[in-house]
N, C-alpha and C positions, 0 to 999 in steps of 0.2 A: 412412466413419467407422465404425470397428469398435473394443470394447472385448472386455478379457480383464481375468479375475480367475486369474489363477495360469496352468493349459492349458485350462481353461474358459472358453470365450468369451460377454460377456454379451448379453441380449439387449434394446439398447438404445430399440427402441419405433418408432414411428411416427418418418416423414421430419424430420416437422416437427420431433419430440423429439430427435432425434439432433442437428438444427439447433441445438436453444439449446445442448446439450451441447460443438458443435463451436465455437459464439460465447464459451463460456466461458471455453474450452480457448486457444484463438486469445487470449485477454487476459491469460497468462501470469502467472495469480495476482493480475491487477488485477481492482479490482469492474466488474461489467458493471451501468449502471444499469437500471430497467426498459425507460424509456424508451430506452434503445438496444438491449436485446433486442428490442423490439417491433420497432424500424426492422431489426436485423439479421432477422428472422423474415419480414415482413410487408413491410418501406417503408415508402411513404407510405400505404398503405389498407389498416391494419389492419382484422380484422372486430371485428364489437360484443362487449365482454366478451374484449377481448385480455389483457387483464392475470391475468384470471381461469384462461384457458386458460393464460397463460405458467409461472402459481403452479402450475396442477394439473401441465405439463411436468416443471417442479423438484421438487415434490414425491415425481414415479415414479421421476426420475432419481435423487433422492437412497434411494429403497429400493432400485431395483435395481446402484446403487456402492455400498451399506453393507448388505444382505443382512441382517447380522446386529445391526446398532444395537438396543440396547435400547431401551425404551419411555420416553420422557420426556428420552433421552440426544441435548443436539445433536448433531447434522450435524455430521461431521470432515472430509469432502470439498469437498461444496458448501455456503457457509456464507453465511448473508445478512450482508449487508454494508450500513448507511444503506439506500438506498431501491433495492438489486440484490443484487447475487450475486456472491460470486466462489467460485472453483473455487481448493484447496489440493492439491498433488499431488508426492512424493516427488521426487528428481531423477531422470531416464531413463526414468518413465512412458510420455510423449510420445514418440513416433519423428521425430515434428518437432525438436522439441527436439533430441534427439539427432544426426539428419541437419544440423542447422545447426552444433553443436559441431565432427561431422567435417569439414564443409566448411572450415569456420576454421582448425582446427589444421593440415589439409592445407594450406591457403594458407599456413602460416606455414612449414612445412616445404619447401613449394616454395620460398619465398622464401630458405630456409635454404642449399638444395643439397640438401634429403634427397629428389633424388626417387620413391624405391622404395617409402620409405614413406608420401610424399603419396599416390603410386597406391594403393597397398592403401587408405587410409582412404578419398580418394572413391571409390574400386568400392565399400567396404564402406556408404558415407553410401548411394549410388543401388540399392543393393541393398534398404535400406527401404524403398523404392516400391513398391505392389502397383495398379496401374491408374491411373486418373482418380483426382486427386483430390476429396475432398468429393463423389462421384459420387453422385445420386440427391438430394442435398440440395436443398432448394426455397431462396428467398428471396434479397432481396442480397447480403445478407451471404458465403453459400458463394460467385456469384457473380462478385464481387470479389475473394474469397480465392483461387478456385480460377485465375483470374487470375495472381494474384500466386505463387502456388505450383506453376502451371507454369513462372512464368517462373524461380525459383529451380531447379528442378528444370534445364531446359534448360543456366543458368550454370556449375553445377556438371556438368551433361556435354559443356560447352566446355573446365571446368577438368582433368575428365581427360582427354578427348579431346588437350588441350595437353602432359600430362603425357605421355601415350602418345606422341608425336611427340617428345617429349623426350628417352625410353625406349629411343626404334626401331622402335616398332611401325606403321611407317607405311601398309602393307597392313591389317594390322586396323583402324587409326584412318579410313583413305580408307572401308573399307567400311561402319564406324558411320556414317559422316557423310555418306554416299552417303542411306540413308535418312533420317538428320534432315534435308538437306537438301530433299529432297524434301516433308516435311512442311511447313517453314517457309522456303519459295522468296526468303523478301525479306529475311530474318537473314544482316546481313554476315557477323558475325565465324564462323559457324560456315561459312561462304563461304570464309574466307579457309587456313581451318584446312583444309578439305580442299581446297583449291587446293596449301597446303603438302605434305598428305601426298602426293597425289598427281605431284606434283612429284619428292619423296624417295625415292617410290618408282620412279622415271626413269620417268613417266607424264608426263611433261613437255607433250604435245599435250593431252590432255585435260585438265590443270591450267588451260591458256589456255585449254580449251573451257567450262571452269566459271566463268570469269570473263566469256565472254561470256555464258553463259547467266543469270545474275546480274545482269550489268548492264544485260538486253535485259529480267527483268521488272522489274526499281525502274525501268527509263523507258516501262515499256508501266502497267504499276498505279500509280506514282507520279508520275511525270514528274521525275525525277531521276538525278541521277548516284550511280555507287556512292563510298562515303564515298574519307577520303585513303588509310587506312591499305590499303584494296586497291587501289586503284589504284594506290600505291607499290611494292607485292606484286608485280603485273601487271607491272610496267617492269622490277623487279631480275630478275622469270624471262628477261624479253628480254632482258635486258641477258646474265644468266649470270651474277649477281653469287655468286661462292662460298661468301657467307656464308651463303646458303640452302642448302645443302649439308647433309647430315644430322650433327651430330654424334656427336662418338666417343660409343659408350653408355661409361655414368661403370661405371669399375675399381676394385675396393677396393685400398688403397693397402698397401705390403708394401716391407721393408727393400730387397729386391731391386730391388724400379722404381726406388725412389727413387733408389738406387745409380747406377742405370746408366741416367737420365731427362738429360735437355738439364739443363745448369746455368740456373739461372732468369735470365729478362730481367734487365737495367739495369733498375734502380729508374727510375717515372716522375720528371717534375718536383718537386720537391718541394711536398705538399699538407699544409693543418693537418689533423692527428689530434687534436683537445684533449678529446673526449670521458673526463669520468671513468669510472674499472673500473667493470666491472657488477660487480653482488652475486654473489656467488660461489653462495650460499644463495637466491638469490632464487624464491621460488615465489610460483603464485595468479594472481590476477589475468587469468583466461584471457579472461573475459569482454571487460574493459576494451582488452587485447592487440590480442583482434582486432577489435574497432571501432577502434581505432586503427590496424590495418592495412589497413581497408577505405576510408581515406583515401585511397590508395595506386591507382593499376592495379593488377588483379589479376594483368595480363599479365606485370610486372616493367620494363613501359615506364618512362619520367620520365614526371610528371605536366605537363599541358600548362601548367599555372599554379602559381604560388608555393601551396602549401599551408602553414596555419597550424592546428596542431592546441595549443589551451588547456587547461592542466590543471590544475582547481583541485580543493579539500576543505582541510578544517582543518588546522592542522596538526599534524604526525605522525601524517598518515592516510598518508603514500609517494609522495607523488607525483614529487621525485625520482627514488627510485630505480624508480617506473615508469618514466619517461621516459629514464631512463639504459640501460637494459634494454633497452627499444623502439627507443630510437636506436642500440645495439648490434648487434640483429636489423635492421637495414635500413639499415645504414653502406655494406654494398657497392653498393649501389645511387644513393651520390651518390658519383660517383670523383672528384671536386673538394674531398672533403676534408669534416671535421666542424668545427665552429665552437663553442666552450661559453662562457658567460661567467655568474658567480652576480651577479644583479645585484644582491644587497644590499639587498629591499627590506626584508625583515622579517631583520634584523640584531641581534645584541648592542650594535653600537656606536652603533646608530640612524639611521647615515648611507646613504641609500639611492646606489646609483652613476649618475652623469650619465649619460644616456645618450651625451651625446660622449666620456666614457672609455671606453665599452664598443667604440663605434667605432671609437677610436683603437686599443686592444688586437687590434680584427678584422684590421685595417690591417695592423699588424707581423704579422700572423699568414699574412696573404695575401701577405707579402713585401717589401712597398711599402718600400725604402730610405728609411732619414729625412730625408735631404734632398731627397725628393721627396713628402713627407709635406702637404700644405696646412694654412695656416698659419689659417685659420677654420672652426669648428664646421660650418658648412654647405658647405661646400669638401669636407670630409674625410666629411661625409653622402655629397654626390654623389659623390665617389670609390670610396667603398662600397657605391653599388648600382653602380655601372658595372663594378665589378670583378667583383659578382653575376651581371652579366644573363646574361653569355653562359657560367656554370658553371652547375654541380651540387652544390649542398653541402647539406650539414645543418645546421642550424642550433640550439644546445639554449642557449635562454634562460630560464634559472632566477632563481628565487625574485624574480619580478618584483614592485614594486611596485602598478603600477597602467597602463593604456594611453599616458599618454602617453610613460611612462620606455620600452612596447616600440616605439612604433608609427615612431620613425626606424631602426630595426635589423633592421627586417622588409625583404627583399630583394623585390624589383619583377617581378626575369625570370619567366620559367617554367623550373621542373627543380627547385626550391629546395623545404626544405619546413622550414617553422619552429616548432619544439617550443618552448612555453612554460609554465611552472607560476607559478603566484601561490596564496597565500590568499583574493585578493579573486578577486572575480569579474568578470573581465576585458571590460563587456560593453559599451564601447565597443569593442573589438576584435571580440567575436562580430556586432556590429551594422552596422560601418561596415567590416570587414576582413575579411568571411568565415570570422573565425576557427572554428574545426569546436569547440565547449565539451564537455570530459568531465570531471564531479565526480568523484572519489573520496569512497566510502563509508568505514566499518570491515570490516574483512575480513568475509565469511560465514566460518561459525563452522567449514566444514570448510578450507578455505583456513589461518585461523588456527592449526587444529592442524597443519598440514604447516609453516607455517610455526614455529611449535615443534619439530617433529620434526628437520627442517633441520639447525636452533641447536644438540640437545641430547642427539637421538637418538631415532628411532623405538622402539626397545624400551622407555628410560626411557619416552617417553609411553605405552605401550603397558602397561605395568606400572602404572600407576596413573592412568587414564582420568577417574576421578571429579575428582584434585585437578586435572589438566591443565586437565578442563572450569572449573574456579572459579577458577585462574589468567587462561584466557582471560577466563572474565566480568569479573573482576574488573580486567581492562586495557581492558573494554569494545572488546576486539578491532581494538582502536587499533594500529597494527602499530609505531608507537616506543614506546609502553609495556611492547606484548610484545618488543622485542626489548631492551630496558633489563630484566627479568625475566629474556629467555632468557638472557643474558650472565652474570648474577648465576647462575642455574642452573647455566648451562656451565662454568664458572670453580671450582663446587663440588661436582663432580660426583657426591660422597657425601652430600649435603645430600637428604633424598627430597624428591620432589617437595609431600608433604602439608605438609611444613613451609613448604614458601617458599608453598604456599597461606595458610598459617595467619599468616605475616609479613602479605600483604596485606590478610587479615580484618582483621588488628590493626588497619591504618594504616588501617581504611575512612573517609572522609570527609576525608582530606588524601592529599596527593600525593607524600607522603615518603617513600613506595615506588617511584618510579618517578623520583627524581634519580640521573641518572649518571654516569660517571667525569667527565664536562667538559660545557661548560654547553649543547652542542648535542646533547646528550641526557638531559638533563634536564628533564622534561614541565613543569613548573611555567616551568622561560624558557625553555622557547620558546613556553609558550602565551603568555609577559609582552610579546613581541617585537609578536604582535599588537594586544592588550591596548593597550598603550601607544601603539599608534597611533590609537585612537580618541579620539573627540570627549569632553569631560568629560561633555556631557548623555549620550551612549551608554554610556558606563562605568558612568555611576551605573546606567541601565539592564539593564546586563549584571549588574552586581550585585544588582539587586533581584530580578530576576526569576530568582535559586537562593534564594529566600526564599518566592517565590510556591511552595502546594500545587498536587499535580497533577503529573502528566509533561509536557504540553504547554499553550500558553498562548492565548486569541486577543489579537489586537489591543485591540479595546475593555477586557479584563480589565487589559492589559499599562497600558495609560494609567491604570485607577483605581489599579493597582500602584503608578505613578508618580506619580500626582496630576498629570498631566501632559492636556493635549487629546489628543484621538484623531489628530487630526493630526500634532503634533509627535512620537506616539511611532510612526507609524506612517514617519516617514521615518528616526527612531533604529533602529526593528527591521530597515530596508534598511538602514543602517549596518551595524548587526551580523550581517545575512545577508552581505551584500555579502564583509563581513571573513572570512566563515566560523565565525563564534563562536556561531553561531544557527544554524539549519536551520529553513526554512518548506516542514514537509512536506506541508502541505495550504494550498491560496490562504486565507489569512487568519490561518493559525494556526503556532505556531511549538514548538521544543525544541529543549532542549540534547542535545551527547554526554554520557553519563557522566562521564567525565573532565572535561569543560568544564564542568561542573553544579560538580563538587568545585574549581573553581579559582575561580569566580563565589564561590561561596559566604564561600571564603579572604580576597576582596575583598572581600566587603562585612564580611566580621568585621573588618578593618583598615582602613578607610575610614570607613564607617557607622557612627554609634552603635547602642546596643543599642534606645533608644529610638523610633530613624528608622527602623529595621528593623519594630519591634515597630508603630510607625504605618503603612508603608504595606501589612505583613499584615492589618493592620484594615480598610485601605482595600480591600484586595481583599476581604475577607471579606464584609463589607457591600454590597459591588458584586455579589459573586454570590448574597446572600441579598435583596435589592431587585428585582433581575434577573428570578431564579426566581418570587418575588412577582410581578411582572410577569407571565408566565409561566401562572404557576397561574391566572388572572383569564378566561384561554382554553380551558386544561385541565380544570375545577373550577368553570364561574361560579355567581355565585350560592352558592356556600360560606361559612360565615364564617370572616371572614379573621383568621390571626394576627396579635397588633399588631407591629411590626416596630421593631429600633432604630435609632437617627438613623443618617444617612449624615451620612460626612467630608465637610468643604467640596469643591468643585471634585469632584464623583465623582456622572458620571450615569450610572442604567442606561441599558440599553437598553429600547427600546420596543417592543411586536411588535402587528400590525396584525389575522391572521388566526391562526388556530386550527394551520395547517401551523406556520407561524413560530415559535409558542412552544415543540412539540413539537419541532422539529427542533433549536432551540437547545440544548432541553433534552438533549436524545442526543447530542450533539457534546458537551457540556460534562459528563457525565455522571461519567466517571472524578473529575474536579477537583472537581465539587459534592460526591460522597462523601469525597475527599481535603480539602476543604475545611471538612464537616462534624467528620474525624476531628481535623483541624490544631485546628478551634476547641475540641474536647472538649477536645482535649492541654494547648491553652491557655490562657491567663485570658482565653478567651471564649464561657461556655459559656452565655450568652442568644442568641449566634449559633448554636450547634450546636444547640440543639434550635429554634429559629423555623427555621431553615433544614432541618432535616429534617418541620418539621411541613408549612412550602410544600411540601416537595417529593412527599409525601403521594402524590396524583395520579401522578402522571409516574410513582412508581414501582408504583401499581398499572395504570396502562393500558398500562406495557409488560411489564409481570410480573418486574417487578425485584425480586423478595420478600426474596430475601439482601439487597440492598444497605439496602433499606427497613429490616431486621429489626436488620442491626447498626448503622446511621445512628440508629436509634433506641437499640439498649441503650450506645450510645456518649455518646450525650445526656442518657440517661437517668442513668448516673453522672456526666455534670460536671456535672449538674442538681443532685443529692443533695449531691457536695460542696460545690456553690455555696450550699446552704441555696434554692435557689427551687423553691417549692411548685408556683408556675402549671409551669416548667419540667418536672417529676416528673411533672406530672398529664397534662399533654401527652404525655409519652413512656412514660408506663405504659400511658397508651390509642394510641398509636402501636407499641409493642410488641405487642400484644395486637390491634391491626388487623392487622399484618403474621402474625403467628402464623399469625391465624386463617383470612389470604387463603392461607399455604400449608399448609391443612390441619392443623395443630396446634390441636387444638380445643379440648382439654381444659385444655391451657396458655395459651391465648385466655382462657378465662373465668378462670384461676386470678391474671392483671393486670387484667384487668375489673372483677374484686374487688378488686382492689389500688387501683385510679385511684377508683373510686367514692368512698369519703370523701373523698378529696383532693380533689375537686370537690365534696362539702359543704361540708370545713371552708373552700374558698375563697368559698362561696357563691353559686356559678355552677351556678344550676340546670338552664340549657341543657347543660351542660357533664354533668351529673348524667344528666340526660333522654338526651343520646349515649350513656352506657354501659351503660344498664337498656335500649335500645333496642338496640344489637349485642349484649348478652347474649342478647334474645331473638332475635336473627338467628344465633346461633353455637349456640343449644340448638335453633334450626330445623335448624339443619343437622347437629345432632351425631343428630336424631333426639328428640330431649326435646322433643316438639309441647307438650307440655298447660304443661309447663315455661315453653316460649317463650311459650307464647299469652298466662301470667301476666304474663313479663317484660313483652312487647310491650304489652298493656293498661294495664299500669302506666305505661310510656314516654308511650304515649298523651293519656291525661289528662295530667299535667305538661303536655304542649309545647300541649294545649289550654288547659289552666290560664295560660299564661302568654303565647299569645297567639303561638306558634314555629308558622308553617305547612309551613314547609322541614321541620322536624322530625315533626308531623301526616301530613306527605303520604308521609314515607318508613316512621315505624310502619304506616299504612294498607296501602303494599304490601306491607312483612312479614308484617301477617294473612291478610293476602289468600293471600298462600306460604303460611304454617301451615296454612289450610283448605283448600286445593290438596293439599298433602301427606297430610292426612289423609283427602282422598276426600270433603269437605262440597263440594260444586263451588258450590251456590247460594251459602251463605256466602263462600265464595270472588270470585265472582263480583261481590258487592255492597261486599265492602271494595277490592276494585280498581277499580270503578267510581269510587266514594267517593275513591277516592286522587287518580285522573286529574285529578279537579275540582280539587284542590287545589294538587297538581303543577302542573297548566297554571296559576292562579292567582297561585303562586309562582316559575314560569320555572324548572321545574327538569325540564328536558328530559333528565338524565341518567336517574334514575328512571323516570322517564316511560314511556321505552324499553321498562326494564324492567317493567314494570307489563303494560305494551299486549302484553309476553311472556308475561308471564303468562297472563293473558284468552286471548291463542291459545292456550295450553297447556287451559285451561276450556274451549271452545268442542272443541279438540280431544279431550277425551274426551268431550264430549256429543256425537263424532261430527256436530257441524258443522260442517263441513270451508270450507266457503266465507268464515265466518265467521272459523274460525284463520286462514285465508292472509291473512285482510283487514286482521285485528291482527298477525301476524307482519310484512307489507307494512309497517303503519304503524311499526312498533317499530321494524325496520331504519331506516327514515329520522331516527329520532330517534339510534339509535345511531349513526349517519353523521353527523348533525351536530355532538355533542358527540366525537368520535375513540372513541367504545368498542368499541373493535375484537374485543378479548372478547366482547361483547355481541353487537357482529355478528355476527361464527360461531358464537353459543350459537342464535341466531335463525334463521339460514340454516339449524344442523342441523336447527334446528325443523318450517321448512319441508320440508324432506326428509323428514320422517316423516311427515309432513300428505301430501304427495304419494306416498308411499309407500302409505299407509292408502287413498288412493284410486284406488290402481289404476294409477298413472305412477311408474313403477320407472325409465325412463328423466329424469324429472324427479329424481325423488330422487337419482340418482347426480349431476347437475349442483351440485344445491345442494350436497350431501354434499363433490363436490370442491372447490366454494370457502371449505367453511368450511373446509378441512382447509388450503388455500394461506392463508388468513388468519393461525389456530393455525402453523402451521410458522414463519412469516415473525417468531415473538419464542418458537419450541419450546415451544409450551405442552403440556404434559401431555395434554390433552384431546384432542390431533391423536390418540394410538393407540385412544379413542375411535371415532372416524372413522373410521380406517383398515380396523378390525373390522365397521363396518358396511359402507365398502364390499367388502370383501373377504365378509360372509356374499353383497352383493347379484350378485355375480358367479359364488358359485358354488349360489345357488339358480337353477335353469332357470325354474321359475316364478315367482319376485320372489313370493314370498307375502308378503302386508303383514305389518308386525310387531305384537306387543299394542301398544295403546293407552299414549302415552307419560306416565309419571307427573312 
């Protein structure tokens, strides 16, 4: 495992670190959770504090791939993801990657006739190889990898080694394969391969000698015989069969041979051709190509059995003219002829086709005289595969409806291989038929622009980059909407390309940019073909949910959406996945394409009243401001709670049991609650937009979501003011001015502090009052204005004793307690946190708490009582661990690292130091470059001199 930054190669760390490096790398852009780094690193016996080592690994690893990141700037490489990591990386970075493209393309070109240039490309793929792979790596994970990446490594030099034999180079190919075979004594096929060259090279005794030697160890190590395909090999050399004879090496071809070459054979028997042209234009798609060529022998054998490859995605994602393409590239390999038949399922006229017409059409196509045609649907079935068994055809069954319209048309023999496309998801066929399933996406967005280039012309895109890219976005790289666009382009070829950008700006939120000349290219019917085959309760569904805020939806949201049980809508959502009108890009949770959002949306304007729409927006609304409440009870307890407004009949939240639960819903759902909050501002429901950003309060300071917090709140705060609601205003001027001040905007902090204070008079809410005279003094503590805050905080004070608020008491108490701290009174210090504790605990408010028992270590740590800070640092941590203040933790943990430092364990202080800095990283908090400076002074001081005294 070796990394380069440019001809600079990095220096990627310890075995172990290079390990999580190479598990990241190995998940090709997917998140790697913790817990399977740990099993990739460790197994089953990880050591104690794995997680902590894992974070401080990712942590090195992301300074020494981003060198130059500034301070406070996420991670652009390694990026956390839910509860792991994944790794983002340019295309061609990886030589893996790269090595696996050549391999593919080379297979396809072999399969093609090109074989000059399959050789060049696998010599050039096995020339990335530099030794063992993953060499040095410890743990399973490399392993098992390195396993599997020798054995890739081997395949592909079967596949040139085959090439080479192809070529003529049957001396060089015997002598490669003289030493693999030696390496790997029991591997048939590279057995069989230098039995070939060997052979070719009129080595013909030793060919036989290699075959005994072969088959004397699989029955000495195994106790078996060598597989058919050499021992078939073995008979035709005794035999002399002359097809084993070396081929003519391939001639490029020139007026002159052809001239004066053998006039070509009689045409065979006559076989069906019925496959439609391929795209003339066709590009992309290399990915999908070649897993669908690895269907296939690589060898260019028949396959031993019927192969069934299903191709589904939305439609006018291509799946067509994939499979038309693909059956193109591998026609010559079924000499019995190609078979097509469009079965009609998603049709204009709505009638899908029997599948006994599809038969009957195969029939006349295989030749079958009509008078010897069978006069029953099941007559003319079994006629149909008996006419299969003993050929080779191809088989391309399009735009099927559903398994049981393919599953009598599907041929039985072996040699046969049948291409099918549907919109649904054919998964009675993948389940019970072996079908091999590949979705179609929307194009990657470089795919998309060749496929423009194609259509229109590489320079035109090339002259105006910017509009091309907002053409593509705006067809959501749908490849029938781009190529309904490129037509219109092509057709006008003086038209610049920024104007036909600026047509589809126009049209954005309809789809009357993308109707074409006739109605099978026209987006809006053909998205109706599907559409209309759903269930009425799915439809309405389809329609309501381009109504729901948010990009994506979960289940439980989807039913308050509906007014519907979680049940019922969760077998509607496998409806419209099934259809392809949906996509469940994560188990439970769902989104539309772009395009399919704008056609939902068209449906429910014409279907739905304005009214029904406008109600089960409410219904969602309310479901995620109930929810979040819920939520917050985990996050926040012991807060007081906003009053909340009714929930619509039949609409239940969710419930959450543990403190993960409501945190984790809350980060999955995060986008939609802010888009939720915005929906409600926009709309006539601005008592939802600001209760639901006042719940959300928490969530977004324990993961430092300060932007979403700041404008969630000035969002609420204007449909507050136009709504006329005072409590609204008072709430989100002190929610403003929370968030402000949580990101360092202090001065503007106090300046809505000022602002909410009398609105919480003239409401009469002196708790309400007592909160903002109490953060005014925690925001002049921190702006530095001590004698200022101490007035504020005293003031806070009385009031919430006045009126009998301990929650409120207990949190001015550790405010003074900070002020005296700060100011260097430590005794004073000392007794209003004592003071707090008692009350805190009194009132179960373990959040403070925490904080508080930080503090006190921080007192005891400059009275140089070292046993004493570690002992309130100890206790703070666990209070910080049980309420999730994860901030807190790592403000705690540096804490201890300076306690340890001061006393003499510079190796203890680097330990804590690295786990606050993997906690801070894991949500980019500002404070990690904190950290980083101190470990980096503790590294390069030789003698770890303790630091001053920490204020």
């Amino acid at each position: 495992m070796r990394a380069w930054c440019g001809e600079k190669e990095l220096a990627l760390g310890s075995p172990q670190q290079r390990a999580v490096l190479t598990a990241l790398l190995l998940r090709r852009g997917r998140p790697a959770s913790i817990d399977q780094l740990i099993d990739a690193l460790w197994g089953e016996e990880p050591p104690s504090g794995a997680v902590t080592v894992l974070r401080t690994y990712v942590s090195r690893l992301r300074k020494v791939l981003e060198p130059k990141r500034e301070a406070g700037r996420p991670p652009q490489l390694i990026v956390s993801s839910a509860d792991g990591y994944l790794i983002r990386l340019p295309q061609d970075c990886l030589d893996l990657d790269l090595f696996e493209r050549r391999v593919a393309e080379a297979k396809k070109l072999r399969t093609a006739g090109s074989l000059s240039a399959a050789d060049e490309l696998l010599h050039a793929a096995l020339e990335l190889w530099d030794g063992k792979p993953l060499a040095g790596l410890p743990g399973p994970l490399a392993v098992a990898e390195r396993y599997r990446l020798d054995e890739q490594w081997l395949s592909a030099s079967e596949a040139h080694l085959d090439v080479g034999l192809a070529l003529g180079r049957h001396e060089e190919v015997a002598a490669a394969l003289t030493t693999l075979t030696a390496g790997n004594p029991l591997r048939e096929r590279l057995h069989e391969l230098l039995m070939l060259a060997l052979y070719r090279a009129g080595r013909q005794a030793e060919a036989l000698a290699a075959f005994r030697e072969i088959r004397s160890a699989l029955a000495s190590e195994l106790g078996v015989e060598p597989g058919a395909a050499l021992v078939d090999l073995h008979a035709r050399m005794l035999s002399g069969d002359p097809a084993l004879r070396a081929p003519a090496p391939p001639q490029p071809s020139s007026p002159d041979r052809a001239a004066a070459s053998d006039p070509p054979p009689a045409p065979a028997a006559a076989r069906p051709a019925q496959l439609p042209a391929d795209l003339p234009v066709f590009t992309g798609r290399e990915h999908e190509l070649a897993q669908s060529h690895a269907l296939l022998p690589s060898d260019g054998r028949h396959p031993n059995a019927v192969v069934i490859s299903a191709i589904g995605g939305m439609a006018g994602v291509g799946k067509t003219t994939l499979a038309v393409h693909w059956a193109h590239e591998i026609a010559h390999r079924f000499p019995d002829g190609q078979l097509y038949v469009n079965l009609r399922g998603f049709d204009p006229t709505g009638t899908a086709m029997p599948p006994d017409e599809a038969t009957h059409t195969f029939l006349d196509a295989l030749g079958v005289p009509p008078g010897q045609m069978p006069g029953r649907p099941e007559g003319r079935t079994a006629l149909y595969r008996s006419l299969l068994a003993e050929r080779r055809v191809l088989l391309l069954l399009d735009n099927a409806r559903d398994t049981e319209q393919v599953r009598p048309l599907l041929p039985t023999g072996p040699g046969c291989l049948a291409i099918v496309t549907s919109r649904n998801q054919l998964t009675g066929l993948i389940a019970n038929d072996g079908a091999h399933p590949l979705t179609l996406t929307p194009l990657p967005l470089a795919d998309a622009r060749d496929f423009l280039a194609r259509r229109i012309g590489a320079a035109r895109l090339a002259a105006e980059p910017e509009a091309a890219d907002e053409i593509i976005s705006r067809c959501a790289r749908l490849p029938l909407a781009l190529a309904i666009v490129a037509a219109r382009a092509a057709t006008h070829p003086s038209f610049p390309l920024h104007a036909v950008a600026e047509e589809l700006r126009d049209s954005h939120g309809s789809l009357d940019a993308f109707a074409g000349g006739d109605i099978s290219t026209d987006v809006r019917a053909v998205f109706s073909w599907s559409y209309q085959a759903l269930s009425a309760p799915a439809a309405r569904l389809f329609q309501l949910l381009a109504t729901a805020p948010g990009t994506d939806i979960s289940a439980p949201a989807a039913a308050a959406l509906a007014g519907l049980t979680r049940r019922e809508t969760r077998g509607l959502l496998a409806e419209l996945t099934h259809a392809h009108l949906l996509t469940e890009h994560f188990p439970g949770r769902y989104a539309f394409h772009d395009l399919l959002r704008i056609y939902a949306a068209e449906q429910a304007d014409c279907t739905e009243t304005a009214p029904d729409r406008e109600q089960a927006v409410e219904r969602v609304l309310t479901w995620y401001l109930h929810t979040a409440d819920a939520a917050s009870l985990f996050l926040t307890p012991n807060r007081p709670r906003v009053p909340l407004v009714p929930l619509l009949a039949d609409n239940e939240p969710l419930e959450f049991t543990t403190y993960d639960q409501a945190l984790n819903w809350c980060s999955a759902e995060r986008a939609n609650l802010v888009a939720s909050i915005a929906h409600a501002a926009a709309a006539p429901h601005p008592a939802v937009a600001w209760r639901l950003t006042a719940v959300l309060w928490g969530f977004f300071y324990l993961r430092s979501h300060t932007n979403d917090w700041l404008a969630s709140n000035r969002l609420s705060l204007a449909a507050a003011r136009r709504a006329g609601d005072r409590k609204g205003e008072a709430e989100c001027l002190t929610g403003v001015a929370n968030a402000l001040a949580n990101g360092g905007s202090l001065n503007e902090s106090i300046d809505y502090y000022l602002q909410a204070l009398p609105r919480w008079r003239e409401l009469g809410d002196e708790l309400g009052a007592s909160r903002i005279i109490g953060n005014l003094g925690d925001v002049c503590l921190r702006a530095g204005r001590y004698e200022e805050a101490l007035e504020h905080l005293q003031q806070a004070l009385e009031i919430d004793r006045s009126v009998g608020h301990g929650w409120g008491e207990g949190i001015c108490l550790n405010n003074l307690g900070e002020a005296h701290l700060r100011l260097g009174r430590l005794d004073e210090a000392r007794a209003y946190l004592e003071a707090a504790l008692v009350i805190q605990r009194a009132t179960d408010n373990t959040w403070v708490e925490g904080i508080s028992l930080d503090f006190l270590g921080t007192v005891h740590h400059q009275l140089h009582h070292h046993d004493e800070a570690i002992s309130h640092y100890r206790h703070a941590l666990t209070k910080h661990q049980a309420v999730g203040n994860r901030w807190g933790e790592a403000q705690t943990i540096d804490h201890l690292g300076d306690v340890h430092l001061a006393g003499g364990d510079p190796d203890a202080a680097r330990t804590h130091w690295s786990r606050a800095l993997g906690l801070l990283d894991e949500f980019n908090h500002p404070d990690a470059e904190h950290i980083r400076e101190k470990l980096r002074k503790l590294e390069d001081s030789p003698r770890h001199a303790p630091p001053a005294p920490h204020d």
